[in-house]
C-alpha positions as CSV (number, residue, x, y, z in Angstrom):
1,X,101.5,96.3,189.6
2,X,101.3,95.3,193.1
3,X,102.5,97.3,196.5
4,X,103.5,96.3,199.6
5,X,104.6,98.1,202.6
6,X,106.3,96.1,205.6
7,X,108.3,97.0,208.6
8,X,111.1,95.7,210.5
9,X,113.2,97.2,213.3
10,X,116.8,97.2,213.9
11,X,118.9,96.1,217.0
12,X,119.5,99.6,218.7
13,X,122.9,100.2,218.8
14,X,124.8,103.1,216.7
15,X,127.4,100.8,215.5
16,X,125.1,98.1,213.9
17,X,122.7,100.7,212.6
18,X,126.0,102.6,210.4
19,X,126.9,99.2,209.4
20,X,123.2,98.2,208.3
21,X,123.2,101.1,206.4
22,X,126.5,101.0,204.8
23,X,125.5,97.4,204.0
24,X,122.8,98.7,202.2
25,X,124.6,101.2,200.1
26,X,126.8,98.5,198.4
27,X,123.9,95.4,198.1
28,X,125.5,92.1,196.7
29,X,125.5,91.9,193.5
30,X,123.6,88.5,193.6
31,X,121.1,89.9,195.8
32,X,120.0,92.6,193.6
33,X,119.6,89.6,191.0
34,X,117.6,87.8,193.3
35,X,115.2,90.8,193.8
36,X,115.2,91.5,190.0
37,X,114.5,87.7,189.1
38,X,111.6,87.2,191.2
39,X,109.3,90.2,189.9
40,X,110.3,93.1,191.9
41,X,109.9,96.0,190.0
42,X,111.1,98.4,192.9
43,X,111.9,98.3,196.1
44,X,112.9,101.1,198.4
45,X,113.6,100.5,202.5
46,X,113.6,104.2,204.9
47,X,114.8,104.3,208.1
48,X,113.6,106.3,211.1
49,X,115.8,105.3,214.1
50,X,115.6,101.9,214.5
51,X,112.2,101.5,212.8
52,X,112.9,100.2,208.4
53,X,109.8,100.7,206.3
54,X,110.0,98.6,202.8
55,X,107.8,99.5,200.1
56,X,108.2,97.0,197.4
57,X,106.2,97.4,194.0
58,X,106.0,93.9,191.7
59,X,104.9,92.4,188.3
60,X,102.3,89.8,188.2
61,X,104.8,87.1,188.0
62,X,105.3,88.0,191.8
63,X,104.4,85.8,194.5
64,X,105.8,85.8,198.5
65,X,105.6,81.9,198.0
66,X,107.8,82.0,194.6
67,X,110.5,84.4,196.3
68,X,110.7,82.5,199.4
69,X,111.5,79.4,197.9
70,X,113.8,81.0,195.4
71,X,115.9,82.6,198.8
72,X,115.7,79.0,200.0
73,X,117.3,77.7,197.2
74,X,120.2,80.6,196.6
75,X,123.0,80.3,198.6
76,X,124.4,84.0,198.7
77,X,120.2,84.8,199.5
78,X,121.0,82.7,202.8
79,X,124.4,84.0,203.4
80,X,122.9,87.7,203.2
81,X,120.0,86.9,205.1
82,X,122.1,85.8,207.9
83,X,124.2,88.7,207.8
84,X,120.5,90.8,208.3
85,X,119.9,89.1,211.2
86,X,123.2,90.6,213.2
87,X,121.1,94.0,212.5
88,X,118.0,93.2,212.3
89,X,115.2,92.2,215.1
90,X,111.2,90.6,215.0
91,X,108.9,93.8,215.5
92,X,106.7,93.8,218.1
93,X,103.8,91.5,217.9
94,X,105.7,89.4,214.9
95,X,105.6,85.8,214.4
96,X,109.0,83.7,216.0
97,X,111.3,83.7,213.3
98,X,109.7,86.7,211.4
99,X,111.4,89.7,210.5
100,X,109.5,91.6,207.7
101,X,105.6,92.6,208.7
102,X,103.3,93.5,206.6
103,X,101.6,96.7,207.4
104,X,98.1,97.7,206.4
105,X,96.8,100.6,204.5
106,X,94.5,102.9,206.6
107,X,94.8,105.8,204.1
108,X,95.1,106.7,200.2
109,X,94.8,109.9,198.9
């Protein structure tokens, strides 16, 4: 088993942030699919203000590379995406384009 932690932030606004997480209360069908096909074994996403914090755990089938071009080629993958990106926004210091960081871990008990 793998773990990953990343963070995103959402678009500050008290309207998109109820909608975001209503959103994410009722996930597409096909997107859970899409998470469950590619080797995620768990993923949970918390929310402090605008800040989102994903932890993802995954098999060894599981690859960034594989998922990405698994999204690319699913159309209701795209279509949920795009509905993200009314919420969501790049974190400070991200890559143009990016919206999911990876953070590192400093501490393990």
């Amino acid at each position: 088993m793998n773990k990953y932690c990343l963070a995103c932030d959402l678009i500050d606004d008290p309207v998109l942030i109820a909608e975001y997480d209503e959103q994410h209360r009722q996930v597409w069908p096909e997107i859970l699919d899409s998470i469950n096909g590619s080797g995620i074994t768990n993923m949970e996403i918390y929310r402090f203000g605008t800040r989102l914090f994903m932890i993802m755990e995954t098999d060894d089938s599981f690859t960034f590379e594989r998922k990405a071009a698994m999204d690319a080629a699913n159309a209701k993958v795209q279509q949920w995406e795009q509905l993200m990106w009314k919420f969501q926004q790049a974190i400070p210091g991200s890559k143009p384009g990016e919206k999911w960081v990876f953070m590192n871990k400093i501490f393990q008990l």
